[in-house]
C-alpha positions in Angstrom: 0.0 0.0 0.0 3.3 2.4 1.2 4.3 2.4 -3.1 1.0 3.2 -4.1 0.0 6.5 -1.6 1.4 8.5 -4.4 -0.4 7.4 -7.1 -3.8 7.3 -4.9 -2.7 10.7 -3.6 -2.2 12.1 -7.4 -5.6 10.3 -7.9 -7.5 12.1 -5.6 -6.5 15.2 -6.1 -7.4 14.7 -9.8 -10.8 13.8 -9.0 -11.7 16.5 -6.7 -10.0 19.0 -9.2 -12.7 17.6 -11.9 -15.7 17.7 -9.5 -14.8 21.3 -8.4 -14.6 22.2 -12.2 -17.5 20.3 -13.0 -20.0 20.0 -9.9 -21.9 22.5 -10.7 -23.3 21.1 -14.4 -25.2 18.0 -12.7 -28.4 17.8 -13.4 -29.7 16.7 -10.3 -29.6 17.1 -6.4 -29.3 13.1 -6.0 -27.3 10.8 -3.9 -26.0 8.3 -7.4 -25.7 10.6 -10.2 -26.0 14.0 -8.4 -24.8 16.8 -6.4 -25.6 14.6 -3.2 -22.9 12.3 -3.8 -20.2 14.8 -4.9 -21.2 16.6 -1.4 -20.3 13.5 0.1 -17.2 13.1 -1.5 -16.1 16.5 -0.4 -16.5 16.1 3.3 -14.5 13.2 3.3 -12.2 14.6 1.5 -11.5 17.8 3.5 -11.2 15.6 6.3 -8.3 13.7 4.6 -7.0 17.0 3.6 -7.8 19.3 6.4 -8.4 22.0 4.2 -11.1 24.5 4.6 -11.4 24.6 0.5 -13.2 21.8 0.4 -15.6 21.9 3.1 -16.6 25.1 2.3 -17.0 23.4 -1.6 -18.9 20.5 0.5 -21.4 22.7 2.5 -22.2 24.6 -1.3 -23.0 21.7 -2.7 -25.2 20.7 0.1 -27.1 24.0 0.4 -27.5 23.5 -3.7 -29.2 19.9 -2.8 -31.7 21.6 -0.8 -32.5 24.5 -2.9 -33.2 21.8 -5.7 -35.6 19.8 -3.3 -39.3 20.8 -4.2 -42.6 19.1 -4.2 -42.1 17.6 -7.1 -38.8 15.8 -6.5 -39.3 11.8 -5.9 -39.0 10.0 -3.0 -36.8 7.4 -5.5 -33.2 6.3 -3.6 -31.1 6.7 -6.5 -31.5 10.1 -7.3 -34.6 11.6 -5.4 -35.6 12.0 -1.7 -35.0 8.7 0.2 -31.4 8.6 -0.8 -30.6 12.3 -0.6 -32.2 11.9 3.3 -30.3 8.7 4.0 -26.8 10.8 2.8 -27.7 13.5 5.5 -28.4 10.7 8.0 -24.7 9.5 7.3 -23.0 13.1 7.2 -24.7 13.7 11.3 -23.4 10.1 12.4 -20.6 10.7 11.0 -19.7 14.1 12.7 -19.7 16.3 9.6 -23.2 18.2 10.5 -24.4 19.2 14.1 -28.0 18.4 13.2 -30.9 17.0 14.8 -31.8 14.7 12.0 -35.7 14.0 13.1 -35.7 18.0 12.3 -33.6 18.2 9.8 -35.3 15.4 7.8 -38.8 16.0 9.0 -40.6 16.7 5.5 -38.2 13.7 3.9 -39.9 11.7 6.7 -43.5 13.3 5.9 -43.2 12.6 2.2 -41.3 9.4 2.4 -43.5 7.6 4.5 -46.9 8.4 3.6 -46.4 6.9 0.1 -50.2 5.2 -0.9 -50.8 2.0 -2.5 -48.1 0.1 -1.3 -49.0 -3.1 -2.4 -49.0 -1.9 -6.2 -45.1 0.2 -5.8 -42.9 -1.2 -7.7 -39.8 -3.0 -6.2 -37.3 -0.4 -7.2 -40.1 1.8 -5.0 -40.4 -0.1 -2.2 -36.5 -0.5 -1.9 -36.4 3.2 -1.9 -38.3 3.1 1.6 -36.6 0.6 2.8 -33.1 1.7 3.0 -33.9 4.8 4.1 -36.2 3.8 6.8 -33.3 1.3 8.1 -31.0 4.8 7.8 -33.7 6.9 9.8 -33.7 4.0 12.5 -29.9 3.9 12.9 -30.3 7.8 14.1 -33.6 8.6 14.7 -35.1 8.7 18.1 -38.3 9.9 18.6 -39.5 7.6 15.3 -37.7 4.6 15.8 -40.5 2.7 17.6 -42.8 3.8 14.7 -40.5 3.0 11.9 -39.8 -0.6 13.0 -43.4 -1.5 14.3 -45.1 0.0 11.7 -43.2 1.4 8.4 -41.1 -1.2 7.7 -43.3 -4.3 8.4 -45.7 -3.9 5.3 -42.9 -2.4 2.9 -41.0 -5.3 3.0 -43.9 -8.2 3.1 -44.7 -6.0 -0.1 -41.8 -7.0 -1.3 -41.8 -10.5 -0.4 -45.2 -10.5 -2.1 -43.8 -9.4 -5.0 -41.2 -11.7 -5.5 -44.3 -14.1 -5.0 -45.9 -12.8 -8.0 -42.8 -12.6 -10.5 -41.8 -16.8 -9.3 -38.5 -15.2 -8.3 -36.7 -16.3 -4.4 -34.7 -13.2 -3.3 -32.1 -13.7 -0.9 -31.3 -9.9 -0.1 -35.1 -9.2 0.3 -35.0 -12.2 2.8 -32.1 -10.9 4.9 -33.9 -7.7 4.8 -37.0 -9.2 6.4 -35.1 -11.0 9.1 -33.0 -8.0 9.9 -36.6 -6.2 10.5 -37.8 -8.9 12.3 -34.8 -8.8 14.7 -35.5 -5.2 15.2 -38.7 -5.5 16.2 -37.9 -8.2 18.3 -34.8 -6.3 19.9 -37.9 -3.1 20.7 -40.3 -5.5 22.4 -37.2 -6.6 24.7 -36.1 -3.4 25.1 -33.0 -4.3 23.4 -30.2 -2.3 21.5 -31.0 -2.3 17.9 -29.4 -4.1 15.2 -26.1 -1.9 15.0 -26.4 -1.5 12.2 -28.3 -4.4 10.3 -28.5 -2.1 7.1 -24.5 -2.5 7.1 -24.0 -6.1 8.3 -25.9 -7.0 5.3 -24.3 -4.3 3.1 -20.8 -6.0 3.7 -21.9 -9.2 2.9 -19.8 -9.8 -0.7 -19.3 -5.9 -1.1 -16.7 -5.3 -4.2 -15.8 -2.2 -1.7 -14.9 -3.9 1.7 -12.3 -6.8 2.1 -11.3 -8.2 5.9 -8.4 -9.7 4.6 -6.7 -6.7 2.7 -7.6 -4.5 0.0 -11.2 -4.4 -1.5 -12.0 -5.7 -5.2 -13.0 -2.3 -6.2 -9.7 -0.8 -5.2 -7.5 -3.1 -6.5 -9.6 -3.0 -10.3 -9.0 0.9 -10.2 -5.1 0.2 -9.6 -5.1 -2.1 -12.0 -5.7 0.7 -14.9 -3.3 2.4 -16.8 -5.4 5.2 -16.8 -8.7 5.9 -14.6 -9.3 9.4 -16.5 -9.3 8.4 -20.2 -12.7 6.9 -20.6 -15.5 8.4 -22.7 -18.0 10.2 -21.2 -16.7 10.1 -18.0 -18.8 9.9 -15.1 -18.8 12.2 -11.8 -21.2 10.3 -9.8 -21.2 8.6 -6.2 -22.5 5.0 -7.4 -20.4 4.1 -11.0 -18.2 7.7 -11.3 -15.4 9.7 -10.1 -17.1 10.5 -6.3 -17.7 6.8 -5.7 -13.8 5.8 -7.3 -12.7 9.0 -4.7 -14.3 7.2 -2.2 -13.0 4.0 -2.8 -9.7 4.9 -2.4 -9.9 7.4 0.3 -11.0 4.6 3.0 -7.5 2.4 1.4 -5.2 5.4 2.2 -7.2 7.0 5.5 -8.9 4.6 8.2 -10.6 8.1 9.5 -12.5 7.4 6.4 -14.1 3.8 7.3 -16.2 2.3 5.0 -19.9 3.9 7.1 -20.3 5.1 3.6 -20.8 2.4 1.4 -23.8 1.3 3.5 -25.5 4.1 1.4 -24.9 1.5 -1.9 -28.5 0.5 -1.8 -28.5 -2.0 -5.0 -25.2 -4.0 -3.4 -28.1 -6.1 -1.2 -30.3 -6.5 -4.0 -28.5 -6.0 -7.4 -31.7 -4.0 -8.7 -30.5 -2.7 -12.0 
């Protein structure tokens, strides 16, 4: 890892030099593909760093998130409300905002949650809820009996019913379900909760974390001559620069962790 710092070092200064040029041409306020992601990004970054530079380019980005936000945005995880809400969840438990998040994320809770017709969502829908609900628990407190006992329950037996209809078996929806059912079980016991479920599961076969040395991910970006010289090149958290930034920031800095790719929401169920 010692020979390589450079190069990740070079790489990461290249990336955030392309995301300050280019952040502000996204389309959208979202966690995968938007300015969510590259927000993200930054804060860890200026942590690495410890330069005021990029915070102050992290909190902009944020503040543009929200001004984007209207009625109209969807609650959708990729690039809408739930996975926006479940980024801001992970920036307070993480230390980078002072923020009561049952305040902060009050509407995202308002509009998230009272979603109609949940039995005819689609699964890409009901996912959405799902992973951010499981966020919301790991920092709410006011909601968190609500959430478990009530949210979460028919969400994900919608699920199961869907699988039911389409003939399919789906593992990651059944560790979902049995990592609800544990919570539930943990509240009526007056238990800890599941600390945190969302992540244990997240882990599970992740291309970004490895116990036994560097992850998959990492070691593919290494492996090429040149990340920078594809067409089209993407900025985003999930498949682009923010997400490769990321990748390598928690090989070179264990301040960085890998919290963050519990917010990878298709790596339990490989929804494309």
């Amino acid at each position: 890892m010692e020979q390589n710092k450079q190069l990740i070092n070079s790489h990461l200064q290249r990336i955030a030099n392309i995301l300050l040029i280019n952040g502000g041409f996204l389309k959208n306020p979202g966690l995968y593909t938007g300015e969510m992601g590259l927000a993200l990004f930054f804060y860890y970054y200026a942590k690495h760093k410890e330069d005021k530079v990029y915070w102050d380019y992290a909190f902009e980005l944020l503040e543009r998130v929200y001004d984007r936000i209207h009625e109209e945005t969807p609650i959708d995880y990729k690039n809408g409300l739930a996975g926006i809400g479940a980024a801001i969840e992970l920036l307070v438990q993480e230390g980078f905002i002072e923020a009561d998040t049952d305040a902060v994320l009050e509407d995202f809770d308002e509009r998230i949650f009272s979603v109609k017709n949940i039995p005819h969502l689609s699964l890409e829908e009901l996912e959405s809820i799902v992973y951010y609900a499981l966020w919301r628990i790991s920092g709410s407190h006011s909601k968190k009996k609500i959430l478990i006992t009530d949210i979460l329950p028919p969400i994900v037996n919608a699920m199961e019913e869907w699988c039911k209809y389409h003939e399919i078996t789906h593992q990651g929806i059944v560790s979902l379900k049995e990592t609800v059912e544990t919570e539930i079980t943990h509240l009526q016991h007056n238990l800890q909760p599941v600390t945190p479920g969302w992540y244990r599961l997240i882990s599970r076969n992740s291309p970004y974390v490895s116990e036994t040395g560097p992850s998959p991910l990492f070691l593919e970006i290494m492996s090429k001559p040149d990340i920078f010289t594809q067409e089209n090149l993407d900025l985003g958290f999930r498949n682009g620069l923010a997400g490769i930034g990321m990748t390598l920031l928690s090989e070179i800095d264990d301040n960085v962790g890998y919290a963050w790719t519990a917010l990878l929401q298709s790596d339990i169920t490989h929804i494309k």
